[in-house]
N, C-alpha and C positions, 0 to 999 in steps of 0.2 A: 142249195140244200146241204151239200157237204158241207158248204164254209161254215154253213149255222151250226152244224154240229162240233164241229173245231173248234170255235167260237167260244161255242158253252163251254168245251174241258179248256179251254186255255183262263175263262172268266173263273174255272174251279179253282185252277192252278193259281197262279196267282195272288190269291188270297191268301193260302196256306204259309206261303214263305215266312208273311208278315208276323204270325202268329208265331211264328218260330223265332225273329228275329226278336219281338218283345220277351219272349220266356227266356231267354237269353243274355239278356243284357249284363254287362260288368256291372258287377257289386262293388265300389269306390270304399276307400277309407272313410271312416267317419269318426275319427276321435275327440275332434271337437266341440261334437254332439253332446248334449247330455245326454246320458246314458237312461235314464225314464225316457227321450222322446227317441232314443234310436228304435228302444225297443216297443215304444207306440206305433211307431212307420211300420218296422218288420212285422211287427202282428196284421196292422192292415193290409201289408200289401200279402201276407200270405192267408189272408181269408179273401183278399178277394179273387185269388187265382183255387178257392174250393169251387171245387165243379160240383159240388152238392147242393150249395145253393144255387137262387135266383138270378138269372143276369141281372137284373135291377139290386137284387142286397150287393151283389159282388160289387158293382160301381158303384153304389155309393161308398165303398170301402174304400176303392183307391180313390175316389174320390177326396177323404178325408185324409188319405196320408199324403195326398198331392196339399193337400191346405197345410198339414201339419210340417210339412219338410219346408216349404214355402217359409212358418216362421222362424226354420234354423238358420233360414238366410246361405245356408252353405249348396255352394251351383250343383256339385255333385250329384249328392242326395235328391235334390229338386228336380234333376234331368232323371233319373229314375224313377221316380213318382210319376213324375208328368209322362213319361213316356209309355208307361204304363193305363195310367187315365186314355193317351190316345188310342190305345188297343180297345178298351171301351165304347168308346165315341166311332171307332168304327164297324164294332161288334153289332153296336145297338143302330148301327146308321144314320147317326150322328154326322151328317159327313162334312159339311163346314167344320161344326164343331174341331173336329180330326181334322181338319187340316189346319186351322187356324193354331191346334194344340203344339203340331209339326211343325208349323213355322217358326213359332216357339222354341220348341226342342233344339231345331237344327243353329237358329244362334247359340243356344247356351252350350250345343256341343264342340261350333265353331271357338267360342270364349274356350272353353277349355282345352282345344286342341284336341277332343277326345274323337279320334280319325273309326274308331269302330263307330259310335254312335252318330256318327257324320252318316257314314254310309246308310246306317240303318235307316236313320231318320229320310235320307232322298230315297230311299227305296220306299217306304212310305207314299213319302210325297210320290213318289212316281205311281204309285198305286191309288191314290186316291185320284190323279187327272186321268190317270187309266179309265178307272171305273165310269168316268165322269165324259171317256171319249173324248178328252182334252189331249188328244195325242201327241202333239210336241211336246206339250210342258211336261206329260207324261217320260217321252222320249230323253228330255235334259233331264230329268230328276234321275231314270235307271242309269243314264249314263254316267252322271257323277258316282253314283253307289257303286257302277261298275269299275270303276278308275279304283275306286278306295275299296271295296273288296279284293280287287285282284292285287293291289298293295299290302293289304294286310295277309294275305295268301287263303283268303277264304273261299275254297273250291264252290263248297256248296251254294252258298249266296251266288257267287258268279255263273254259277250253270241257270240259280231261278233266275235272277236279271235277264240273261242274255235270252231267255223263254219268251220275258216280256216282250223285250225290247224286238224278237224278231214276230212275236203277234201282232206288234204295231208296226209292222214294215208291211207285213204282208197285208191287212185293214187296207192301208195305206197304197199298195199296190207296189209296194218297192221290193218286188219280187228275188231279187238278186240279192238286195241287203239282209234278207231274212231267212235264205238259205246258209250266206256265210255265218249269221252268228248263228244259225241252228245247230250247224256242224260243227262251232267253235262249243257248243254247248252241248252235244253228243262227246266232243271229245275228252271235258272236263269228267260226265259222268261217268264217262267209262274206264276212268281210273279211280272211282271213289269205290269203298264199298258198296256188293248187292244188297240193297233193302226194295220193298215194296215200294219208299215214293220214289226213289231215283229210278224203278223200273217204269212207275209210272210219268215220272218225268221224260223217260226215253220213250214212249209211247207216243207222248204228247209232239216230242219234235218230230219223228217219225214220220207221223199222222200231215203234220205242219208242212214237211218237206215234200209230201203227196200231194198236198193241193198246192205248194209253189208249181209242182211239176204239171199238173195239171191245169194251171192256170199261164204256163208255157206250152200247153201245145208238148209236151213230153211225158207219156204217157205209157211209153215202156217205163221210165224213170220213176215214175207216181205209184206204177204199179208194184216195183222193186219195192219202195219207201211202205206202201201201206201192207204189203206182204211181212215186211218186216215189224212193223205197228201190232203185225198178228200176230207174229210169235211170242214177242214179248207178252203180249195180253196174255199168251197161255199159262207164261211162266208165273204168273200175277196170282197169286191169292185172291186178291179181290179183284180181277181185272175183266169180273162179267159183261160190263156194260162197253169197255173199252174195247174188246175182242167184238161186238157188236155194233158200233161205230164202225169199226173197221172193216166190216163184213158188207155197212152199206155203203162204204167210202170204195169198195173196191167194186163192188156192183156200178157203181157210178160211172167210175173208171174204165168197165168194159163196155156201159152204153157209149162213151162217148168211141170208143174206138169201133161199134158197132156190133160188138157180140151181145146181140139181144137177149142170147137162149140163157148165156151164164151170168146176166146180168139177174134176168127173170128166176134163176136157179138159185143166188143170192140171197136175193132179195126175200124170196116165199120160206126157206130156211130161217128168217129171223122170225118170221111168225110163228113158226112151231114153240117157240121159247115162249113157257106158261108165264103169265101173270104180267107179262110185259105189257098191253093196255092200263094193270094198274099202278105199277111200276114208273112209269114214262109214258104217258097217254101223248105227250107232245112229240115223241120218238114214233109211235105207234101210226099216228097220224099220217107220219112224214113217208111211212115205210108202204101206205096202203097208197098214198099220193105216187111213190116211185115206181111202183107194180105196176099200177092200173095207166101209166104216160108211156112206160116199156113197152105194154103190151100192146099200148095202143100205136107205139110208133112200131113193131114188129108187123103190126096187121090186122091183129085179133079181132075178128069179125062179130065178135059178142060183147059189141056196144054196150048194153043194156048195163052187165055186170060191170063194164068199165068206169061207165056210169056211176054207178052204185058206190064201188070204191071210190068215186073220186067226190059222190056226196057223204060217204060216211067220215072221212078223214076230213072234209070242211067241216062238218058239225061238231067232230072232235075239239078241231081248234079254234071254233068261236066258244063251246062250252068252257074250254081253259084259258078262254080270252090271252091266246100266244099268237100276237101277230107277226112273228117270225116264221113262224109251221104255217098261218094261215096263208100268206104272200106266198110260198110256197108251195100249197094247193092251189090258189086262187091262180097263179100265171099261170101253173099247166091245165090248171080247166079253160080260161082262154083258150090259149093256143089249141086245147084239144075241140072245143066247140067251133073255134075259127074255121079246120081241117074239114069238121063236118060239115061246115056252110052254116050253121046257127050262129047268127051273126047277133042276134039279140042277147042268148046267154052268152055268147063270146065278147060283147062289149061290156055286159053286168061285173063280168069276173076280170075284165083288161081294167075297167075304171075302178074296181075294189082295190084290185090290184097297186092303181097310180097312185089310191088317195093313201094305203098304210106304206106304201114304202116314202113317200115322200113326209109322211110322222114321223116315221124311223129313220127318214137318210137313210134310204137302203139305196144305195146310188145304182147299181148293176142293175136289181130286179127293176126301179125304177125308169131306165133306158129301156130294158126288155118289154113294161107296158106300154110306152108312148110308143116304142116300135110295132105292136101288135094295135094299137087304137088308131096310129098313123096309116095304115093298114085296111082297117074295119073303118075309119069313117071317112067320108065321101066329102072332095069342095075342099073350105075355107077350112072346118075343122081336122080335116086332115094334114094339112100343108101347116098347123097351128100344132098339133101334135106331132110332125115330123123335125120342124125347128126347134120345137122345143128339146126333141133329144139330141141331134146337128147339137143345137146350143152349148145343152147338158153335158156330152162327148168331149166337147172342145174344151169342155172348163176344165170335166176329171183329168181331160190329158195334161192342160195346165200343172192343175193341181197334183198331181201327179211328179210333175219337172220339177215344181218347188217344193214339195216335200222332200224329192229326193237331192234338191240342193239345201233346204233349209234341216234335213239329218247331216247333212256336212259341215253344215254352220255348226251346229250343236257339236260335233265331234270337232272343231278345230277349236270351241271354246270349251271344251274338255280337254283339250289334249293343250290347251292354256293353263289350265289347272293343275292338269297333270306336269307342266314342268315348272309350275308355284310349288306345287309339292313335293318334287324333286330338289327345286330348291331349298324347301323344309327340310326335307331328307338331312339333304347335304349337312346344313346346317346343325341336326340333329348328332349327326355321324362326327362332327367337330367338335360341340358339346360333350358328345361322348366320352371321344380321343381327348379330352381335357382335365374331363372329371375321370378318366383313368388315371393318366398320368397323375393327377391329381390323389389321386386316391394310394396309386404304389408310393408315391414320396409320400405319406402318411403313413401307412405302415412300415416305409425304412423308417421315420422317424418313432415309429412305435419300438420298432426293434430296436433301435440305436439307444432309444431312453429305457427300455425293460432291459437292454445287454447290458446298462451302464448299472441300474439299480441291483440287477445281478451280481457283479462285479463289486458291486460297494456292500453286498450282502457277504460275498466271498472272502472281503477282504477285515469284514468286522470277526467275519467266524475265525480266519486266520488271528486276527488281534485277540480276540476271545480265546483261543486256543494257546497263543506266546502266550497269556497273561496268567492261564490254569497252570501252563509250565512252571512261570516263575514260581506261580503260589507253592506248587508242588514241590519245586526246587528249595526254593526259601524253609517248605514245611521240612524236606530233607534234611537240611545246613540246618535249622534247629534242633533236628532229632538227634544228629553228627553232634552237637552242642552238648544238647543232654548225653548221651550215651560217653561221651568226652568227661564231664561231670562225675558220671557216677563211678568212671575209673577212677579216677582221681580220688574220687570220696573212699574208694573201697582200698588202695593205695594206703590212703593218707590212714583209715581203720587198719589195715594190716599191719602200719609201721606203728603206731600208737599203744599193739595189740603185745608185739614183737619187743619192740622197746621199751615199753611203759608195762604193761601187767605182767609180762612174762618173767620182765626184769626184778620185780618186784615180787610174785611168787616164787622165782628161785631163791632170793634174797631170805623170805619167809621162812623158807622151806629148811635153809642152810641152820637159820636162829635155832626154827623148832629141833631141829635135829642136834643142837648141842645145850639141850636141854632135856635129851633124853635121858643123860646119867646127873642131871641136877635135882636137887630136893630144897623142900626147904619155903620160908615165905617167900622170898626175892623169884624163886624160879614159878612159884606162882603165879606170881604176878608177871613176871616177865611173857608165860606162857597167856595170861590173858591180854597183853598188849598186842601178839604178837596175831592173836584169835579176832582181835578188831580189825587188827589189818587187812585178816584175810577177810573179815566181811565186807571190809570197804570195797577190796580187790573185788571180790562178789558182785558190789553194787555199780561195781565199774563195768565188768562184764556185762553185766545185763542192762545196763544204758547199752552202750555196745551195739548187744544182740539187739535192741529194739530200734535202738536205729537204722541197723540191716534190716533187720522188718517193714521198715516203711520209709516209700519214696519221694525222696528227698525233695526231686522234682513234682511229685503232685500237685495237681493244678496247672502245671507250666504245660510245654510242649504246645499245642491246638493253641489251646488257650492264649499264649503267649503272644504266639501270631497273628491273632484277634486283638490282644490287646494295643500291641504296637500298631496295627492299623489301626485302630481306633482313635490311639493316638497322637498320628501320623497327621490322619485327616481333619479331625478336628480342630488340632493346634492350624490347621493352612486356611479350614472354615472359620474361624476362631469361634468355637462351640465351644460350650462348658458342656463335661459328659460327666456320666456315671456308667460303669462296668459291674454287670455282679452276674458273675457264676456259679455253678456247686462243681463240688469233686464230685459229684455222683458219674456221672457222665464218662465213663473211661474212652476217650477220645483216640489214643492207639490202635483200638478195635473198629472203628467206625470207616468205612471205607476212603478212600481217600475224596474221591467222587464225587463223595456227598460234602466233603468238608469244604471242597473245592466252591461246590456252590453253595454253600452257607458263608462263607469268605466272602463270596460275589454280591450276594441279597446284602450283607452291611454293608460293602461297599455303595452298591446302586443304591440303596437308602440312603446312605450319609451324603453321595451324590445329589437326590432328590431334592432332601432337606436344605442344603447348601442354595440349591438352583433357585428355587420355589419357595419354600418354604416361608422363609426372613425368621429363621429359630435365632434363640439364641442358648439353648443348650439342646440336650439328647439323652434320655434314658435310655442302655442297653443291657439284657438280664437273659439268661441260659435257666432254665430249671429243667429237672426229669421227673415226669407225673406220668405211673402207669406204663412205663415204656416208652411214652414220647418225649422228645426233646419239644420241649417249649422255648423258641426264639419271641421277643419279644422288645418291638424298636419305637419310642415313643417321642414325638417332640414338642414347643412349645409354640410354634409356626401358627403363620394364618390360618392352616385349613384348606380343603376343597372340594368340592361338589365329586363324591365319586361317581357320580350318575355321568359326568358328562368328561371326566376325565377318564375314564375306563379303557380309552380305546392309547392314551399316554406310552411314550414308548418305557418311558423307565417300569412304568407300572405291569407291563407288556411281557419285559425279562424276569421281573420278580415272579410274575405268572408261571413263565415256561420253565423257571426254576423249582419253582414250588411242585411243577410236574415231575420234573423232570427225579425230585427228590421222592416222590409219591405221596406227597404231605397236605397239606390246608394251607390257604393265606386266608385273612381274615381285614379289611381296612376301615377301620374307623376315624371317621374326620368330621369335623365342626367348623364352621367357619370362624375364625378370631377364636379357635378352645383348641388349635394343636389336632396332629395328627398320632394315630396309633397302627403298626401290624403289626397282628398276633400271627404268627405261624407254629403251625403243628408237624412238627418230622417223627417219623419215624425211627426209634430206636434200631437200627439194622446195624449190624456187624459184619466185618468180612467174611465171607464164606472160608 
């Protein structure tokens, strides 16, 4: 009766994991996907995890994204669908269905090497021979999910496997292997965080470890165990029914040790708790069956009542048609009508008894009727139900030795596995160690090619920088030129001024003056030759003056330096050019800066043109509109596409130039009609 109730929260347990293991699943790349069906899948698979609808609308949802990922062909995508479809199929009880889906899954995760979905999926599989009382296959499936959970270091999955895996030891009778993982599985939880299910999971092994103990004959031990099953229950938010399990699992535990009074004191405590007949009528049942066998093995001389209880809790559980609670009732009404000598209802309730535990493979209660009918009947039919338990005995004890040698089998070809996938490991870890090394000599090679591009950056700006020099220098050594010039000019006017007019005005001057005591026609006239001279001398002067007035060099200087490069270059391109600038532009005033890089932009153009181009001359013109300098470089070249040239390095400097001036560029090209830049500077003078 205890075991039944263990039984059921282990069959709770169980279930639950799987449900967690599906909402979980890695979500895989999927790039390859089109992008309409990624997000066709994603929609389905997240309507069918609304819990607002129908289990039926919900599966047919993943249903459909399992079809739809199917035609991307991509395994990924497909072992998430389908794995999800199997959540379904065993939701709805589908259970072929769900495993055939699982079989499925566990190749395609096998194919991908995807070592989580491995596990998931044998944990599955382990659960669906579970359910199914298929308990080896059950047994190998936890145990491979146990190997690859405890690999991937997933505490929690390895606490629910190892749950299983020890409620099928103990089924099984393999009493010893189902303590050790129990305890291996107490030890996991009691390092995870406290929540409600890891509390209730520690209830559950608890609970497990109390009938190990008590199915040893250790019964101080069972008692430790289910005492502890109670505390936790208390700790429990929801842990009413589980504190009430425990209450009849400990009452149990004191009939067998003989304490009647505190078993019957247990036991009548759980009835005061309302509404439990409609709660758990199969709980209910089982509770009035273990009163009314206590009382009756204490002594309690008020039959009748015992009676009563022991026909009210039959009727309970043939109305909820639970032939687990019923075998349950039924052998202790035997045995209790045996005691009494009514041998007629004590064989009704022994043969009830024989026919539903051998439905169920209940093996235990099973022996206990052949043993009570072996008993109860007389002759041939006794000595016929005594062998047949003799028989039965000898087989479980069999079966018993080869379970607990065929769980070894299972565990040496898991622990086969486990050093397959150690060998993966390995192999994984070398991989690794490869594609690292791998990976650092790529980035020294990244650095080595960015230090170098660096470096050939550094070394242009440096050649960029000698080149502004020279211009600069060059622009100096012309202005030294001019400035040389205009002494000379002003020299050459002083001595002309000195020697020639002054010389001549004194000469004048002496005439007029000895003609001041003359009269007469002749001094007339002499006086007005002498009055021409001086006009001329006049007209000399003011040539003179007006050529001090205005510089001599105008236009040269900038200009100059422009033109000789233009010169320069074109004579080595062999370009035919034209030059035309204005004197507007007073160039002295303009910073040097800027002239620097308007030097540059002819250059890198005439460059351009030469490269590319196939010119075979060059317009170049200066105007001042407005304040701006209008540069303007025109050639008769093929042409080119500025759309696809743009990102051109010549074209690149003209850019950072034209920034750098604060100005406009402008490019005009045609294919076979010659290219054109118009640029706009800025009239700025030096501060």
């Amino acid at each position: 009766m205890v075991a039944t109730l263990i039984n059921q929260s282990i069959l709770r347990h169980f279930v639950f994991p799987l449900i967690l293991l599906l909402s979980l699943s890695t979500v895989y790349s999927q790039n390859v996907i089109p992008e309409k069906d990624i997000d066709s899948i994603l929609k389905l698979r997240k309507l069918s995890s609304d819990e607002t609808l129908s289990l039926d609308e919900r599966f047919l949802y993943a249903k459909k994204a399992s079809e739809l990922s199917f035609e991307t062909t991509l395994d990924t995508t497909i072992l998430i669908s389908n794995k999800n479809l199997s959540f379904f199929h065993m939701m709805m009880d589908n259970l072929n269905l769900y495993r055939n889906q699982s079989v499925d899954n566990l190749k395609l995760a096998k194919k991908l090497n995807d070592s989580s979905s491995i596990a998931n999926v044998n944990h599955n599989l382990g659960y669906y021979h579970h359910a199914n009382q298929q308990n080896d296959s059950a047994y190998y499936y936890y145990s491979n999910a146990l190997e690859m959970y405890d690999y991937l270091n997933q505490e929690r999955n390895v606490s629910s496997v190892l749950i299983n895996i020890a409620s099928i030891q103990q089924v099984e009778n393999d009493f010893i292997g189902a303590e050790d993982n129990a305890i291996k599985a107490i030890e996991v939880l009691q390092k995870l965080p406290k929540s409600e299910s890891v509390s209730d999971d520690l209830w559950i092994l608890y609970n497990l470890l109390g009938i190990n103990s008590l199915n040893l004959k250790l019964y101080q031990n069972s008692l430790e165990y289910h005492n502890e099953a109670l505390k936790i229950s208390d700790d429990m938010k929801f842990g009413k029914y589980n504190k009430l399990y425990s209450i009849n699992n400990l009452a149990f535990v004191y009939r067998e040790l003989g304490d009647l009074d505190k078993a019957i004191s247990l036991y009548s405590s759980l009835l005061k708790n309302k509404n439990l007949f409609e709660e758990d009528p199969s709980f209910y049942a089982l509770i009035l069956e273990n009163i009314a066998y206590t009382r009756f093995l204490k002594g309690d001389e008020n039959i009748d009542n015992i009676e009563t209880l022991f026909n009210r809790a039959y009727k309970i559980s043939d109305s909820i048609d639970d032939p687990i609670t019923k075998i349950g009732v039924t052998v202790s009404m035997a045995k209790f009508y045996k005691e009494l000598g009514r041998k007629e209802d004590a064989l009704k309730y022994a043969k009830e008894t024989y026919n539903i535990s051998k439905n169920i493979e209940s093996n235990d209660i099973l022996l206990e009727s052949l043993l009570i009918l072996s008993e109860l009947r007389e002759g041939e039919d006794g000595k016929t139900y005594l062998n047949e338990h003799i028989k039965l005995s000898d087989s479980l004890l069999n079966v018993e030795r080869n379970v607990r040698n065929k769980f070894a089998r299972i565990e040496f070809d898991t622990d086969k596995i486990e050093e397959e996938n150690e060998r993966i490991s390995q192999q994984r870890m070398w991989l690794m160690i490869v594609s690292a090394v791998l990976l650092v000599t790529l980035f020294l090679l990244y650095v080595i090619i960015t230090q170098r591009a660096k470096n050939k950056e550094l070394q242009f700006e440096k050649d960029q920088q000698k080149a502004n020099e020279e211009i600069y220098n060059l622009m100096l050594s012309q202005q030294d030129k001019v400035d040389e010039a205009r002494a000379n000019e002003k020299k050459r006017i002083s001595q002309e001024m000195h020697d020639g007019i002054l010389g001549r005005l004194f000469g004048t001057r002496l005439s007029l003056d000895s003609l001041n005591f003359s009269e007469g026609k002749e001094a007339i006239q002499n006086r007005a030759t002498y009055i021409k001279e001086l006009m001329t001398i006049e007209n000399d002067i003011r040539k003179i003056s007006h050529d001090l007035n205005t510089d001599f060099v105008s236009g040269s200087g900038f200009m100059d330096i422009v033109s000789e490069l233009i010169e320069k270059q074109t004579s080595a391109y062999k370009l035919k050019h034209e030059f035309d600038y204005t004197d507007d532009v007073s160039w002295e005033i303009v910073s040097n800066k800027n002239k620097i890089n308007i030097y540059r932009i002819i250059q890198e153009s005439l460059q351009n043109i030469y490269k590319h181009a196939k010119a075979e001359g060059v317009k170049i013109s200066f105007q001042l509109k407005n304040n701006v300098i209008l540069l303007s470089i025109t050639d008769d070249g093929e042409g080119f596409d500025i759309n696809k040239s743009k990102k051109g390095i010549g074209l690149k400097n003209i850019n950072a130039r034209v920034d750098d001036l604060e100005g406009m560029v402008d490019f005009i090209s045609e294919i076979n009609k010659g290219t054109t830049i118009n640029i706009n500077i800025p009239y700025k003078t030096n501060p």
